[in-house]
C-alpha positions as a LaTeX table, in Angstrom:
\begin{tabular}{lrrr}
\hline
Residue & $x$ (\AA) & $y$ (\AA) & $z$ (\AA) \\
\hline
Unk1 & 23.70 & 2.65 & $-24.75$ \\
Unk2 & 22.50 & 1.23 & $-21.13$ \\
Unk3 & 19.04 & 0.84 & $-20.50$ \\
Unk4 & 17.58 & 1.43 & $-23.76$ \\
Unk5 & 16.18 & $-1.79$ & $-25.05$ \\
Unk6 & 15.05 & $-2.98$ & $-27.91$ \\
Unk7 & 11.92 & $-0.89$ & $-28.46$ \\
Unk8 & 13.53 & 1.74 & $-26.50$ \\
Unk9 & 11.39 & 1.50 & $-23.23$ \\
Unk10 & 14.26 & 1.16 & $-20.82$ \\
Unk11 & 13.46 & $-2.48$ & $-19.88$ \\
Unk12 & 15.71 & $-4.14$ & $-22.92$ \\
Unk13 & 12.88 & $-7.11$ & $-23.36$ \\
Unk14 & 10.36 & $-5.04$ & $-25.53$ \\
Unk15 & 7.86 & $-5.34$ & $-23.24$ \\
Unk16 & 5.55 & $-2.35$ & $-22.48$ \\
Unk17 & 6.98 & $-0.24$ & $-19.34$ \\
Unk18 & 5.56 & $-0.71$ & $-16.54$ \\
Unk19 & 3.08 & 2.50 & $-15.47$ \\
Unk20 & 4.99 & 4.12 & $-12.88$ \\
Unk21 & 1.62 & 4.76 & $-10.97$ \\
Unk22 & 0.06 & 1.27 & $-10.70$ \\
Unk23 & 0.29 & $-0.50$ & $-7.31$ \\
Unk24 & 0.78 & $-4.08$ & $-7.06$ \\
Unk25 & $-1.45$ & $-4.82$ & $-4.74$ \\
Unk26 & $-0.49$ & $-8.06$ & $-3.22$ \\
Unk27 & 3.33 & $-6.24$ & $-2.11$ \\
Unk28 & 1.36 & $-3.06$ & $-0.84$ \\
Unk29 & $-1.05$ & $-5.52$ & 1.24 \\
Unk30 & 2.59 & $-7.77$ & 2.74 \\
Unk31 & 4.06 & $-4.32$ & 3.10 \\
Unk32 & 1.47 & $-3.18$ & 5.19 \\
Unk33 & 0.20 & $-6.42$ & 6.90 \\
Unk34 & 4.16 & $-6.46$ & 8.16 \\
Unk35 & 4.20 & $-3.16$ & 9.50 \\
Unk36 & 0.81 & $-2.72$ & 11.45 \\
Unk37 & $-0.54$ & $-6.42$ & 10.84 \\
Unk38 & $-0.67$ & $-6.65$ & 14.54 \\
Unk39 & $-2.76$ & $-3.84$ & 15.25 \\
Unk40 & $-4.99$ & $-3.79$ & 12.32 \\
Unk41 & $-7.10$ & $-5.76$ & 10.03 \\
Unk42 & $-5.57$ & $-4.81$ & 6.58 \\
Unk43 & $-7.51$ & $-5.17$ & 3.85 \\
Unk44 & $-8.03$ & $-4.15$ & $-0.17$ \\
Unk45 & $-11.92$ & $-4.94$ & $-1.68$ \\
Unk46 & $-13.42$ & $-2.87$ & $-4.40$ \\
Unk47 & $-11.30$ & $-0.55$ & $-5.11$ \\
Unk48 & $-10.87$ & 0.85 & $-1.45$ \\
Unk49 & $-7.80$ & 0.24 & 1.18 \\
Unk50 & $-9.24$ & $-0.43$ & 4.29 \\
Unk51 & $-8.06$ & $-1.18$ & 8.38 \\
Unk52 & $-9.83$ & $-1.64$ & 11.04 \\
Unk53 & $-8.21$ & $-1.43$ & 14.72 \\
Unk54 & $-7.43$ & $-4.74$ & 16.42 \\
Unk55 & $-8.86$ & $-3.40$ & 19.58 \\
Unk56 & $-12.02$ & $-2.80$ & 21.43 \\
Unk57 & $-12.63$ & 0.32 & 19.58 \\
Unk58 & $-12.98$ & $-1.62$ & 16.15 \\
Unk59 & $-11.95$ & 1.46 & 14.62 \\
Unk60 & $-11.96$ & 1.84 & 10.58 \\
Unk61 & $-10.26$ & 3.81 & 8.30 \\
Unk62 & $-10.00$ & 3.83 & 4.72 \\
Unk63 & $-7.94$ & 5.47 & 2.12 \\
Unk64 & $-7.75$ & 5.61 & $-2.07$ \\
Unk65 & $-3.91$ & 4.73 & $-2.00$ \\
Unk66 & $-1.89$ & 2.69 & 0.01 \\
Unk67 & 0.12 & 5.82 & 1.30 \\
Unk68 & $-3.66$ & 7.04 & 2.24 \\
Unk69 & $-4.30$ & 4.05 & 4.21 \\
Unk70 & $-0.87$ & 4.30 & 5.91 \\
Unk71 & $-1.33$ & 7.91 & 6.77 \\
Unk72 & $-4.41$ & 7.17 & 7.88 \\
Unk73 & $-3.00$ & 4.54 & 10.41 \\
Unk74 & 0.34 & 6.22 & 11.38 \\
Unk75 & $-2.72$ & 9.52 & 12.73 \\
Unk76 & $-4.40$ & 6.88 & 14.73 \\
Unk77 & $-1.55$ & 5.07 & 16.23 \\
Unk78 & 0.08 & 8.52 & 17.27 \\
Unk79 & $-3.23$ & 10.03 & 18.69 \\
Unk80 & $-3.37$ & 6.74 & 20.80 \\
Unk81 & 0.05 & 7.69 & 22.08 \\
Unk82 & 1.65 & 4.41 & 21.31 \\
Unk83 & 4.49 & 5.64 & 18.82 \\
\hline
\end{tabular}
């Protein structure tokens, strides 16, 4: 049987799975720092993802999620006409 395991969680080391919904966020920080690093100040503190525009504006957005954040940014960068 592939993928099974020991303890039948899929991950054959009988660990506990992993929860499908947690974010690791050091990745989701270098994930984001690599794609808009340049523009924004990316940053994760108490619980909230934040940016804040690079640029005179000192815009700041904020979001619960990662993908929040990153929608969030992708709005901004598109209503400044630079994608």
């Amino acid at each position: 049987m592939t993928g099974t395991g020991a303890a039948g969680n899929g991950n054959g080391n009988g660990a506990q799975p992993r929860d499908p919904f947690a974010v690791d966020v050091e990745h989701a920080l270098e994930v984001l720092r690599l794609a808009w690093g340049d523009a924004y100040d990316i940053r994760f503190e108490s619980g909230e993802w934040t940016a804040v525009s690079r640029d005179d504006e000192r815009r700041v957005f904020s979001g619960h999620t990662p993908d929040e954040l990153n929608l969030a940014i992708r709005a901004d960068w598109a209503r400044k006409g630079t994608l």
